[in-house]
C-alpha positions as a printed Julia matrix, in Angstrom:
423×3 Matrix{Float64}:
  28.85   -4.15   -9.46
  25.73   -5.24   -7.18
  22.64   -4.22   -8.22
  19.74   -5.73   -6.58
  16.8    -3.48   -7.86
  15.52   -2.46  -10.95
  12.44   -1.31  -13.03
  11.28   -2.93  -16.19
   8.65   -3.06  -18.54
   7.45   -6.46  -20.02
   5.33   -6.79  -22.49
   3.63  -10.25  -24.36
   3.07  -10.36  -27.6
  -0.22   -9.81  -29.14
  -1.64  -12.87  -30.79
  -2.7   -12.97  -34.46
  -5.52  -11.66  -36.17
  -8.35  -13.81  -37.96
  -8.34  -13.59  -41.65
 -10.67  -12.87  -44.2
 -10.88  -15.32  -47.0
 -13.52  -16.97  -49.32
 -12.91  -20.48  -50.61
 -12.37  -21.0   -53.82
 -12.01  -24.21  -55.95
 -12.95  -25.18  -59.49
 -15.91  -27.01  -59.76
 -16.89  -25.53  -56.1
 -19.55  -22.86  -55.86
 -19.75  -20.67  -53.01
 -17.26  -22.29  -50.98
 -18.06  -19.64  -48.28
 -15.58  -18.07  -45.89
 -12.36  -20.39  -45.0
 -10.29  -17.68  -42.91
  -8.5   -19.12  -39.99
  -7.73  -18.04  -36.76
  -4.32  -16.1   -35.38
  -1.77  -17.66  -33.44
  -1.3   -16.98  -29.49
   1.21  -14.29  -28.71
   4.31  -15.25  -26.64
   4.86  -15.34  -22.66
   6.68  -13.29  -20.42
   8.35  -15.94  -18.45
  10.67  -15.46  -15.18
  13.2   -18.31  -14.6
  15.65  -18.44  -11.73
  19.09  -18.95  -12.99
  21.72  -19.92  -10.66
  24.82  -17.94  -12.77
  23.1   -14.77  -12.18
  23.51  -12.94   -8.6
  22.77   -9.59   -9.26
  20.23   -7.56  -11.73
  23.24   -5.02  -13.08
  21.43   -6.55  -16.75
  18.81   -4.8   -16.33
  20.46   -1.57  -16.44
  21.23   -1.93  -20.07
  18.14   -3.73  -20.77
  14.71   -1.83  -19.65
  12.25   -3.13  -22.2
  11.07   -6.74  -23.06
   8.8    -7.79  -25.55
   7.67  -10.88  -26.9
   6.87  -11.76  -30.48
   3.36  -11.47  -31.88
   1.42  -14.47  -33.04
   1.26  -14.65  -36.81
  -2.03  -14.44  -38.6
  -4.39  -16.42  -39.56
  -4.4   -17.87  -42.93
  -6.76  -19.3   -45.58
  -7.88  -22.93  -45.49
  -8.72  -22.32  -42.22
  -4.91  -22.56  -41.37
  -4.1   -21.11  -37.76
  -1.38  -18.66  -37.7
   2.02  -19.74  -35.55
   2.28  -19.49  -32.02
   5.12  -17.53  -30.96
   7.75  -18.78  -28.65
   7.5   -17.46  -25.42
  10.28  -14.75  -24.01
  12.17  -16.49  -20.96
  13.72  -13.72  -18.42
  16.45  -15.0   -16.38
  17.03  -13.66  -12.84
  19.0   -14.61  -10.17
  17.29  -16.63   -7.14
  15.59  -14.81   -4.47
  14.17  -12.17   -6.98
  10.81  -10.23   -6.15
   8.64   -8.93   -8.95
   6.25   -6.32   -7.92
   4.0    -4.22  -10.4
   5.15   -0.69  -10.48
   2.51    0.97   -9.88
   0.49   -0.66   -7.65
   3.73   -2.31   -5.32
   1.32   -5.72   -5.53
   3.85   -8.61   -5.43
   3.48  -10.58   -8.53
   5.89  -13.12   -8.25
   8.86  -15.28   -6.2
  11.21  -15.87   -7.72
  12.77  -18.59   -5.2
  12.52  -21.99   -6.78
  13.1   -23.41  -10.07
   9.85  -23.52  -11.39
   9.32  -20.88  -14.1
   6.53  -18.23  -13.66
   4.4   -16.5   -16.11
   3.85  -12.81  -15.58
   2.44  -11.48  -18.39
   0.29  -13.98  -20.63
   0.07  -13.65  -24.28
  -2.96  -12.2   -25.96
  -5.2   -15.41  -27.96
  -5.39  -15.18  -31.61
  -8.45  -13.42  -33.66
 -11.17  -15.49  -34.65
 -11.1   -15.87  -38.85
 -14.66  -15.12  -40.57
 -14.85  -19.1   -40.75
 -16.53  -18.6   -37.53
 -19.13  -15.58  -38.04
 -21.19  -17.43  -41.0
 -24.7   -18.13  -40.24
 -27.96  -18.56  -42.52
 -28.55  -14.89  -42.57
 -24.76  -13.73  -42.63
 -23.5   -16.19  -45.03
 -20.61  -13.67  -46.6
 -18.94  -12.81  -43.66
 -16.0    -9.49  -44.74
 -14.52   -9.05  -41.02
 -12.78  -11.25  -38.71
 -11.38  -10.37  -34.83
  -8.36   -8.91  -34.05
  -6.04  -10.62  -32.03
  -6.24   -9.88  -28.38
  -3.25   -7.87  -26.78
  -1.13   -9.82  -24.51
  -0.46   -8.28  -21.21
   1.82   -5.11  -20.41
   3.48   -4.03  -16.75
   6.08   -1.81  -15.56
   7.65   -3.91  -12.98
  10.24   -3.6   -10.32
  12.45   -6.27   -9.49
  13.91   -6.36   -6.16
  16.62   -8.92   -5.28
  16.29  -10.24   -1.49
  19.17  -12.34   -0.82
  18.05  -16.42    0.36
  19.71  -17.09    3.54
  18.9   -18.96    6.83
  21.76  -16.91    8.8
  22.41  -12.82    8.54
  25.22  -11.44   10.27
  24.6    -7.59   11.44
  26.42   -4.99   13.73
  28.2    -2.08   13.26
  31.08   -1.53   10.6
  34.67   -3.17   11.51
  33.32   -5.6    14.51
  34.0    -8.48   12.32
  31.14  -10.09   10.47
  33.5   -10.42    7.5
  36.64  -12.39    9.23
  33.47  -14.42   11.25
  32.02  -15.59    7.87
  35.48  -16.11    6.23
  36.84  -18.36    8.63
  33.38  -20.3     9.09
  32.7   -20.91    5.3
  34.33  -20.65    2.0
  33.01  -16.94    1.05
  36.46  -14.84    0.4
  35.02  -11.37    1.33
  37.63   -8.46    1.18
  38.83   -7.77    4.87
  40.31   -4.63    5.97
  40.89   -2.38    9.17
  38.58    0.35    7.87
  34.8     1.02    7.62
  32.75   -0.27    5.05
  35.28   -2.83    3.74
  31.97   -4.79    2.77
  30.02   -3.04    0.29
  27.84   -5.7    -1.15
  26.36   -8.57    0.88
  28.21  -11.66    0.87
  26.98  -15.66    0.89
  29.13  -18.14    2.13
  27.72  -21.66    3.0
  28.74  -23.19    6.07
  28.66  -26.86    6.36
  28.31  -28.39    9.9
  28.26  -31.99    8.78
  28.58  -34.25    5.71
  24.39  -33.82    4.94
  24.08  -30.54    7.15
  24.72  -27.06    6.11
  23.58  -23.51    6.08
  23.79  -19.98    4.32
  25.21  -17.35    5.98
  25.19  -13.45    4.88
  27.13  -10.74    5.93
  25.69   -7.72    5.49
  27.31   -4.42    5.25
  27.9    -2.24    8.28
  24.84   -0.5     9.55
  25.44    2.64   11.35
  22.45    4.55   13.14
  19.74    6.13   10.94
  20.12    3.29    8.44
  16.87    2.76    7.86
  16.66    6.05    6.71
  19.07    6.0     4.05
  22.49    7.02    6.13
  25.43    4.66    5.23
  25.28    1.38    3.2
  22.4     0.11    5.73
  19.45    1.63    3.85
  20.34   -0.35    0.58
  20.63   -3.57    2.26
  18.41   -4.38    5.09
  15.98   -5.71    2.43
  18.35   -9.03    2.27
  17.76   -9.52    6.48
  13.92   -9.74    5.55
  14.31  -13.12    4.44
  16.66  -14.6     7.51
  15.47  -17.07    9.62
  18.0   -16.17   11.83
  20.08  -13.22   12.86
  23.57  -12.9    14.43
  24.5    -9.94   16.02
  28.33   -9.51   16.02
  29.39   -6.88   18.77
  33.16   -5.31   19.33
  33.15   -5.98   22.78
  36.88   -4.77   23.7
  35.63   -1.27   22.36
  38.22   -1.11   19.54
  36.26    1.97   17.8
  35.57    3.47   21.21
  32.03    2.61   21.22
  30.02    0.6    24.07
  29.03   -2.58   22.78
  25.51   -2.1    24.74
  24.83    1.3    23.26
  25.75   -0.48   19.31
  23.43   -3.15   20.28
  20.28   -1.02   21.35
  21.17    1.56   17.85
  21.41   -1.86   15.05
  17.84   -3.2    17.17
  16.5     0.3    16.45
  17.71    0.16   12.75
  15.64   -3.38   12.22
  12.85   -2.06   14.0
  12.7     1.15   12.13
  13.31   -0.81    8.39
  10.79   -3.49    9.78
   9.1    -4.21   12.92
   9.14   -7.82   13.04
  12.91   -7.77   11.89
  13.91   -6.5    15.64
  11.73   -9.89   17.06
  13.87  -12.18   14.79
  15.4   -15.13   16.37
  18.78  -13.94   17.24
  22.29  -14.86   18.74
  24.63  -12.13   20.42
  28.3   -12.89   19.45
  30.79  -10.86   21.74
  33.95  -10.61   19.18
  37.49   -9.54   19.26
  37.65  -11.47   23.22
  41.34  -11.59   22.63
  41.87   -7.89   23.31
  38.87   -7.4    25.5
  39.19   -7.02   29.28
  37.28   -9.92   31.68
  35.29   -7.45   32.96
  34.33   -6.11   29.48
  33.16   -9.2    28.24
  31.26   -9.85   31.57
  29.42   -6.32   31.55
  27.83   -7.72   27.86
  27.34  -11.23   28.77
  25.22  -10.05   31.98
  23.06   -7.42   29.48
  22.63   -9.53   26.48
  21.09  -12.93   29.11
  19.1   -10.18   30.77
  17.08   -9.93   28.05
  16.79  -13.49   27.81
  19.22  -13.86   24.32
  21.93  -16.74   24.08
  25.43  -15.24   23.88
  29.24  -16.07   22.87
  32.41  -15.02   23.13
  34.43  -15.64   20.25
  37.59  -14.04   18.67
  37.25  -14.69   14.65
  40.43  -13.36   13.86
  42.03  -16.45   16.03
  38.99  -18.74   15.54
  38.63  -19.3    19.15
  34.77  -20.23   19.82
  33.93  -20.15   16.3
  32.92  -23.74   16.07
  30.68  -23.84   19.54
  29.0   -20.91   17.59
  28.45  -22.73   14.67
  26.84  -25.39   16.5
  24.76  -23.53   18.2
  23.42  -21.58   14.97
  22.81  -25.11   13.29
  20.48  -26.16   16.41
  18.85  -23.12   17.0
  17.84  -23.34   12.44
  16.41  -26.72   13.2
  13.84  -24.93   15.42
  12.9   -22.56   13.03
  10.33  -22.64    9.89
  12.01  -22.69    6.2
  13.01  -19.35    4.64
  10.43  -16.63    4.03
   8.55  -16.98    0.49
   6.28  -14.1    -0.32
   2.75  -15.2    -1.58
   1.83  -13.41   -5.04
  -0.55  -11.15   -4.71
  -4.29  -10.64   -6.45
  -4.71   -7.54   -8.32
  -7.5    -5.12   -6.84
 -11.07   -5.15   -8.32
 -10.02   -1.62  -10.04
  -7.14   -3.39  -11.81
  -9.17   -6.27  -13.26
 -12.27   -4.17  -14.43
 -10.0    -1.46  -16.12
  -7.7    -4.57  -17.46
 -11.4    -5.92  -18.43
 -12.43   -3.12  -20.33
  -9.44   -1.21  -21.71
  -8.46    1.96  -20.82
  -9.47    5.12  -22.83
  -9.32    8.99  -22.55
 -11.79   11.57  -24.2
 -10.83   15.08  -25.06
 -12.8    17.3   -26.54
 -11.42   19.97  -29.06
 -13.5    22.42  -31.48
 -16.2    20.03  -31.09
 -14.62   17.03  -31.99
 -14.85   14.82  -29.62
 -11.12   12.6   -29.98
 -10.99    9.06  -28.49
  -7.47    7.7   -27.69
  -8.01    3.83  -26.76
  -4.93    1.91  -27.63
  -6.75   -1.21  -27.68
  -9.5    -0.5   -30.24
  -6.11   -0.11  -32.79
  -6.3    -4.06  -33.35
 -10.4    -3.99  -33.74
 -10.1    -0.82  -36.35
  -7.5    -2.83  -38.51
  -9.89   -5.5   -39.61
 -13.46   -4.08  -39.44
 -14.92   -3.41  -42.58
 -16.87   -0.04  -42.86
 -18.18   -0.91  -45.87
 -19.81   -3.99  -44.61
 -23.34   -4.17  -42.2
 -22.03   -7.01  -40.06
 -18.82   -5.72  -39.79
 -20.07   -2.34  -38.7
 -22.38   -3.55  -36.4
 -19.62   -5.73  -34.51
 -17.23   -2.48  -33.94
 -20.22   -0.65  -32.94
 -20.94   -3.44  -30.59
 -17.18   -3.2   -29.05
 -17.93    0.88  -28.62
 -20.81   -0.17  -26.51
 -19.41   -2.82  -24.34
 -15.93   -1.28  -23.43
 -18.2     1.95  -22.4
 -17.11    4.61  -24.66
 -20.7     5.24  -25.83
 -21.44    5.9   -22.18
 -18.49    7.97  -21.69
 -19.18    9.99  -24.94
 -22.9    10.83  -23.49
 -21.54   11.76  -20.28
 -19.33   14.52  -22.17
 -22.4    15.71  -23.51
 -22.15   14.59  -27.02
 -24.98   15.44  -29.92
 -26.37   13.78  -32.65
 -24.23   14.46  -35.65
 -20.86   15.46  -33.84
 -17.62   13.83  -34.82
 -15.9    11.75  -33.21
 -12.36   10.53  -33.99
 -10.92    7.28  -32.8
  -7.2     6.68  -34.04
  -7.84    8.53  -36.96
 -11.27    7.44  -37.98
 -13.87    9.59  -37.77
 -17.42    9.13  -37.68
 -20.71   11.3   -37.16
 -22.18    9.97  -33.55
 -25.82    8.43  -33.98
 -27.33    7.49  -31.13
């Protein structure tokens, strides 16, 4: 089955928390606080893999998550790294974040490519002694690594993409030009997946060819196969428009040619200004006049043009001659550029994202992020106390909680803990 888009989340793992811990030796008073710091949480790493050319995996597999950083230890021993989580996908893969539809990632060379980065390990109390705080009872939390939905959206790598209507031919042209073995049939939509076949024009020159499944008209808006698969023409440097011209189906050749240019344009605009060759197929049982009627149109508008028959092979090699020219003309295949998240994304990434609600007077906090902090701040202790109330201030709860119109002495509750507001 090809699958060439799918939604995932990824998640990195959160890195270690900072320990607590007092030294203590014989003959050693007051060794003071020894706990180390937590280990980095793992990677979300994208790797192209060349055995993979579809994403049907990721229908059985929706959620990835890397392993958490272990925590700090006394001694001042730093808690384990973990390994980062490698996700393999096959070349030509797009990552965008879900939400947003921001491009995040490439996926069309070799190099790996971190999308979501790890969260660093908590500081151990080691750190937070000073002449006035010399007993230190809380250390920091590790920091969460980073969490997206993302879609992945497969967009085929190929210099040459082979369009036209169903049954004029693209798959016998591409099967008798290179190696690919597509199924071939006298029906429509015989092709239902795009197929790659390299064509090789000399010993150290060669070229990928696609052949896309049939369009028919209103493609671009879903009708047929078209919709599914226009996405893999984006990335062609140039395309080759195979026409029946003996009107086999009973269709003008003209009329096909002005409804696939109206398809591209409607999917894309600049995919209708594409470099492109006109290949008049199936000459063998066209009339003279037939072919001339399409060679006279297709030069009018200033296109080069060819008569082939693939079925025979007759002109297939000028063709392939002429597409291997007309590629060394052109700039390399299309690489999308990953882009920057908005301000928005970063300040709310920044600060963490929290809801108030309000209920019998209880004002009820639901921050996901504070759920590391809460785990190793000590209530009991000043320092500790003043820290988390520190973190309240900074991520702008407090502010929040004012604007909702809180009093002195209501309760608030934050995961569970609750606590009479003082301002």
């Amino acid at each position: 089955m090809f699958v060439d888009q799918a939604r995932i989340q990824i998640k990195a793992g959160d890195g270690g928390d900072g320990a607590v811990s007092f030294h203590r030796e014989k003959y050693v008073a007051a060794g003071g606080p020894d706990g180390g710091d937590g280990g980095k949480g793992g990677d979300i790493v994208f790797q192209v893999d060349n055995n993979f050319s579809t994403l049907i995996d990721f229908r059985y597999q929706r959620k990835y998550v890397a392993k958490r950083g272990e925590n700090g230890g006394a001694r001042r021993c730093t808690g384990k790294s973990a390994p980062d989580l490698v996700i393999r996908v096959p070349r030509g893969t797009i990552v965008r974040e879900s939400n947003t539809g921001r491009i995040m990632a490439d996926l069309s060379t070799d190099a790996p490519q971190v999308l979501a980065k790890g969260g660093k390990g908590g500081k151990g109390n080691m750190h937070f002694a000073t002449s006035t705080r010399q007993i230190p009872r809380f250390a920091k939390p590790g920091f969460p690594g980073e969490a997206f939905d993302v879609t992945l959206e497969l967009k085929l790598l190929a210099d040459v993409g082979l369009v036209g209507f169903p049954n004029v031919g693209k798959s016998t042209l591409i099967s008798v030009v290179s190696a690919a073995k597509p199924k071939i049939a006298n029906y429509h939509f015989t092709t239902l997946t795009p197929v790659l076949g390299l064509v090789r024009v000399a010993e150290e020159q060669s070229f990928v060819m696609a052949d896309i499944p049939g369009l028919i008209e209103g493609a671009s808006e879903g009708v047929g196969l078209g919709h599914d698969f226009l996405r893999h023409i984006e990335r062609c440097r140039l395309i080759v428009h195979v026409l029946d011209v003996s009107g086999s189906e009973s269709r003008d050749p003209i009329e096909d040619y002005e409804k696939i240019q109206t398809e591209l344009r409607n999917f894309r605009e600049e995919l209708a200004d594409r470099p492109q060759i006109v290949v008049a197929n199936k000459c063998d049982l066209a009339q003279p006049e037939q072919i001339a009627r399409l060679r006279a149109e297709i030069e009018r508008r200033g296109l080069p043009f060819y008569e082939i028959s693939a079925a025979t092979t007759a002109g297939t090699a000028p063709l392939v001659q002429a597409i291997a020219a007309k590629l060394q003309t052109l700039p390399p295949i299309v690489q999308y550029e990953p882009e920057e998240p908005s301000p928005e994304e970063l300040a709310a990434h920044a600060r963490g994202t929290f809801e108030i609600e309000v209920d019998d007077g209880v004002y009820y906090v639901h921050a996901p992020f504070l759920e590391p902090i809460l785990r190793t701040v000590n209530m009991d202790d000043y320092s500790s106390l003043q820290y988390f109330q520190r973190v309240l201030r900074t991520s702008g709860i407090i502010d929040a909680l004012e604007e909702r119109g809180i009093d002195e002495g209501n309760t608030v509750d934050i995961l569970g803990f609750e606590f009479g507001f003082v301002r």
